[in-house]
C-alpha positions in Angstrom: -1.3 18.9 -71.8 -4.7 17.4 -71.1 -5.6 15.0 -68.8 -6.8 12.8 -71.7 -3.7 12.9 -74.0 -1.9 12.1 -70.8 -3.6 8.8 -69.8 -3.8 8.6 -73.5 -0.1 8.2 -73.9 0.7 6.1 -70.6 -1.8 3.4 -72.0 -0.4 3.6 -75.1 2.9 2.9 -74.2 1.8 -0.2 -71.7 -0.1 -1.6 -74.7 2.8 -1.1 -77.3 4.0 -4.0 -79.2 6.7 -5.5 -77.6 9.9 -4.7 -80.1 10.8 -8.2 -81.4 14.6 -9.6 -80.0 16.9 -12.0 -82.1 16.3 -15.2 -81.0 18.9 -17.3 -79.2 20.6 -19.5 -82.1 22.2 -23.3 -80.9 22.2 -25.9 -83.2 19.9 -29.1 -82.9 22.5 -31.7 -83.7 25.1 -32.5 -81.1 28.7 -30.3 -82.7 31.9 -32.4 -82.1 35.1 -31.0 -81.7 38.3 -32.9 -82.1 41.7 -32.1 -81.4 43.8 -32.0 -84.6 47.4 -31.0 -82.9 48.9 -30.7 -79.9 52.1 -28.8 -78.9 54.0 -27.9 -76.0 55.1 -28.6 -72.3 52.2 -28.1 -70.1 50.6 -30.7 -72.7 52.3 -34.0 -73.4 50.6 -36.6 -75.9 47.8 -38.2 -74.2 47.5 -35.1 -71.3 44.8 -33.3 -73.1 40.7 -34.0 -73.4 37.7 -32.1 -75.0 34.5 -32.4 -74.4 31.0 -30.4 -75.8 28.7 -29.1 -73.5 25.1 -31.4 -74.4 23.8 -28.0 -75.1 26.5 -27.0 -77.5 27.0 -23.7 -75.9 30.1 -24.7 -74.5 33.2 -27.0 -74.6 35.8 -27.8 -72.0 39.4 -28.7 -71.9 40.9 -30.9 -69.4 44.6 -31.2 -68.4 46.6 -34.2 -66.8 50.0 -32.9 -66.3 49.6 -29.1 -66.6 51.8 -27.7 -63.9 54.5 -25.0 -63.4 57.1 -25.5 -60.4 59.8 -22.5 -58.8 61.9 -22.0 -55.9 63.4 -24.8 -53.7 64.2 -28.5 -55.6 62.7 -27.0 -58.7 64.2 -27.4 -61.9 65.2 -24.1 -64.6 62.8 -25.4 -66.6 59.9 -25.8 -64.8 58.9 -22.5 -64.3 57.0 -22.1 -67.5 55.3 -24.3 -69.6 52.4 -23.7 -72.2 50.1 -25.6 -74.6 49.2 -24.7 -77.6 45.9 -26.7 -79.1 44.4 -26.6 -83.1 40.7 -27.7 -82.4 38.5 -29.1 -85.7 34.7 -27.6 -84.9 32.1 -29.9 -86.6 29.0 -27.6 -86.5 25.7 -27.8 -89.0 25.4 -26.1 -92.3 23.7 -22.3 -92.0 25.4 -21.4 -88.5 28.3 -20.1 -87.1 30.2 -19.0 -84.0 32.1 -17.4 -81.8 34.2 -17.8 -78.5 32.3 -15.2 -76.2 34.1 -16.1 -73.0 36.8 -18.4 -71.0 36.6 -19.7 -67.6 39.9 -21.1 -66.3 40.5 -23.5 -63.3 43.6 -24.5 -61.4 45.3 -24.6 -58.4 48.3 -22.8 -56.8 50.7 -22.7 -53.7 52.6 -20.0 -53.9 55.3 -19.0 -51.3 55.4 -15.3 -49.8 57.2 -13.5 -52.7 56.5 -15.1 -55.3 54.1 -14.8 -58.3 52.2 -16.9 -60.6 50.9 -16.3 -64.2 47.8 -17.4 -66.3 47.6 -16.5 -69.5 45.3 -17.2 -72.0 44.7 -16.2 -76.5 42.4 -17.9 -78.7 42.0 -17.0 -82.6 40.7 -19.0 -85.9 43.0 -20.1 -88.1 43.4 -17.0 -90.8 41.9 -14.4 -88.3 43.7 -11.7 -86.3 44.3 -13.2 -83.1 42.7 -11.9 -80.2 44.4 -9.8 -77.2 45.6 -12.1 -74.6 44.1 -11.8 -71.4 46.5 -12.3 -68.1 46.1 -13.1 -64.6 48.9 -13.0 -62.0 48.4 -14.5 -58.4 50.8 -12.8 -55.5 52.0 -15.5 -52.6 51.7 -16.0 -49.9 48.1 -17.8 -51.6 47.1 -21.4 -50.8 43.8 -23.1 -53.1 42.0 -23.3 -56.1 41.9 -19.9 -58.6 39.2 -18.7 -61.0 39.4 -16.2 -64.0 36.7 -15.4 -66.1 37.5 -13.3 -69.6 34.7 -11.7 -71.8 34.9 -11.1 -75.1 35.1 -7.3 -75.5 33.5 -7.8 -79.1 32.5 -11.9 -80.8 34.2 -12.7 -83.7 32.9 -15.3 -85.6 34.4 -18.2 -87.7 33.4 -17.3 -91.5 30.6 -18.4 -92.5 30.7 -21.4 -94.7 34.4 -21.8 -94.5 36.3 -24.8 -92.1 38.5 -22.9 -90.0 40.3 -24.5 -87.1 40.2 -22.8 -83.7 43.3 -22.2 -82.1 44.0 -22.2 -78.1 46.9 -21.3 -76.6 47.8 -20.6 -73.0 50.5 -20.4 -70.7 51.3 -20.9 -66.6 54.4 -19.2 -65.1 55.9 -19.0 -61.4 58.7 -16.7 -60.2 59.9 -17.9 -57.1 60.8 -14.0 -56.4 62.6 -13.4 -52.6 60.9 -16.2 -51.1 63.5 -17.2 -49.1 62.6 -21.1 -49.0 60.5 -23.3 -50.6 58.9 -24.5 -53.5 55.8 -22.8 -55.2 53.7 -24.0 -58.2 50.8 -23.3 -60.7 48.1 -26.5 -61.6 45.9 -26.6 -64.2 45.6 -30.5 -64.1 41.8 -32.2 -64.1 43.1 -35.2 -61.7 42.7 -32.8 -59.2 39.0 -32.3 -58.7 37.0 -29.7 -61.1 39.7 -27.9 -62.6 39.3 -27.1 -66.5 39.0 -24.6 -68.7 35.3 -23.7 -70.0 34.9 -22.0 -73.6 31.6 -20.3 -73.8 29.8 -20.4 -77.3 27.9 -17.8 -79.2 25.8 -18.8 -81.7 24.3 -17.2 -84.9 23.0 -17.8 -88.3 24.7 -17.2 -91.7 
């Protein structure tokens, strides 16, 4: 190959067209999001808040008296509790979207032994339900947790239909051989920046 084809080409492919990218999609007008029902332990009436990101590329749940309890002065029941939230998505005409991933927050105490569970499922109302994602926590472990779940493919409310957006999720502690004491699970917003943080993927119809 000549030296002229050759430089040729190289300036040919640093002045290329750049190929276009889909532009990121959010919508202008502020979505709300209200909570329609509530159900289960880890979520008595009044527990619960959601709030929209100013962006709109997120919303966030906070919890009041989200907590699981095992082991010493700890009741049979208290070792698992769940909520289980039916959110109503207001969102502009000509857009759509999905749930691309989920940060969760919380706390946990756990005595050498014992093991704590976070799960986590979120689906439309209608849709298949997605695979639910778990995190366990081995004691001994003192302070805050973090788990981060990616959507390994967005699916997407249908277009110009209203279709609720379910949440569920669920804390468990086994109190295992730890011979004493109590351990416990928190997902509870009283205690400083713990939350749970949907991420929002936008796109239009």
């Amino acid at each position: 190959m000549s030296n002229v084809m050759a430089v040729g080409g190289v300036l040919a492919a640093l002045f290329a067209p750049a190929v276009a990218t889909e532009p990121v999609v959010t919508p202008a007008e502020r979505i709300t999001i209200s909570v329609e029902t509530v159900n289960g332990s880890g979520c008595p009436a009044g527990t619960t808040q959601v709030s929209t990101a100013a962006d709109n590329t997120a919303f966030t749940v906070s919890y009041s008296d989200y907590y699981v309890l095992a082991g010493a002065g700890a009741k049979p029941t208290e070792f698992r509790k769940n909520c289980q939230l039916n959110l109503r998505v207001q969102i502009p005409a000509g857009l759509t979207f999905a749930v691309s991933q989920v940060e969760m927050q919380g706390f946990a105490y756990l005595q050498r032994g014992a093991k704590g569970t976070q799960l986590n499922h979120y689906y439309f109302m209608g849709s298949s339900s997605t695979g639910q994602q778990s995190h366990e926590f081995n004691g001994p472990y003192v302070g805050g947790f973090r788990t981060t779940d990616r959507a390994a493919s967005l699916v997407y409310a249908p277009c110009g239909q209203e279709r609720n957006l379910n949440i569920n999720t669920e804390l468990r502690v086994d109190a295992g051989d730890s011979e004493s004491g109590t351990s416990l699970m928190v997902m509870d917003s009283s205690r400083g920046s713990v939350r749970s943080v949907y991420h929002l993927s936008w796109k239009e119809c």
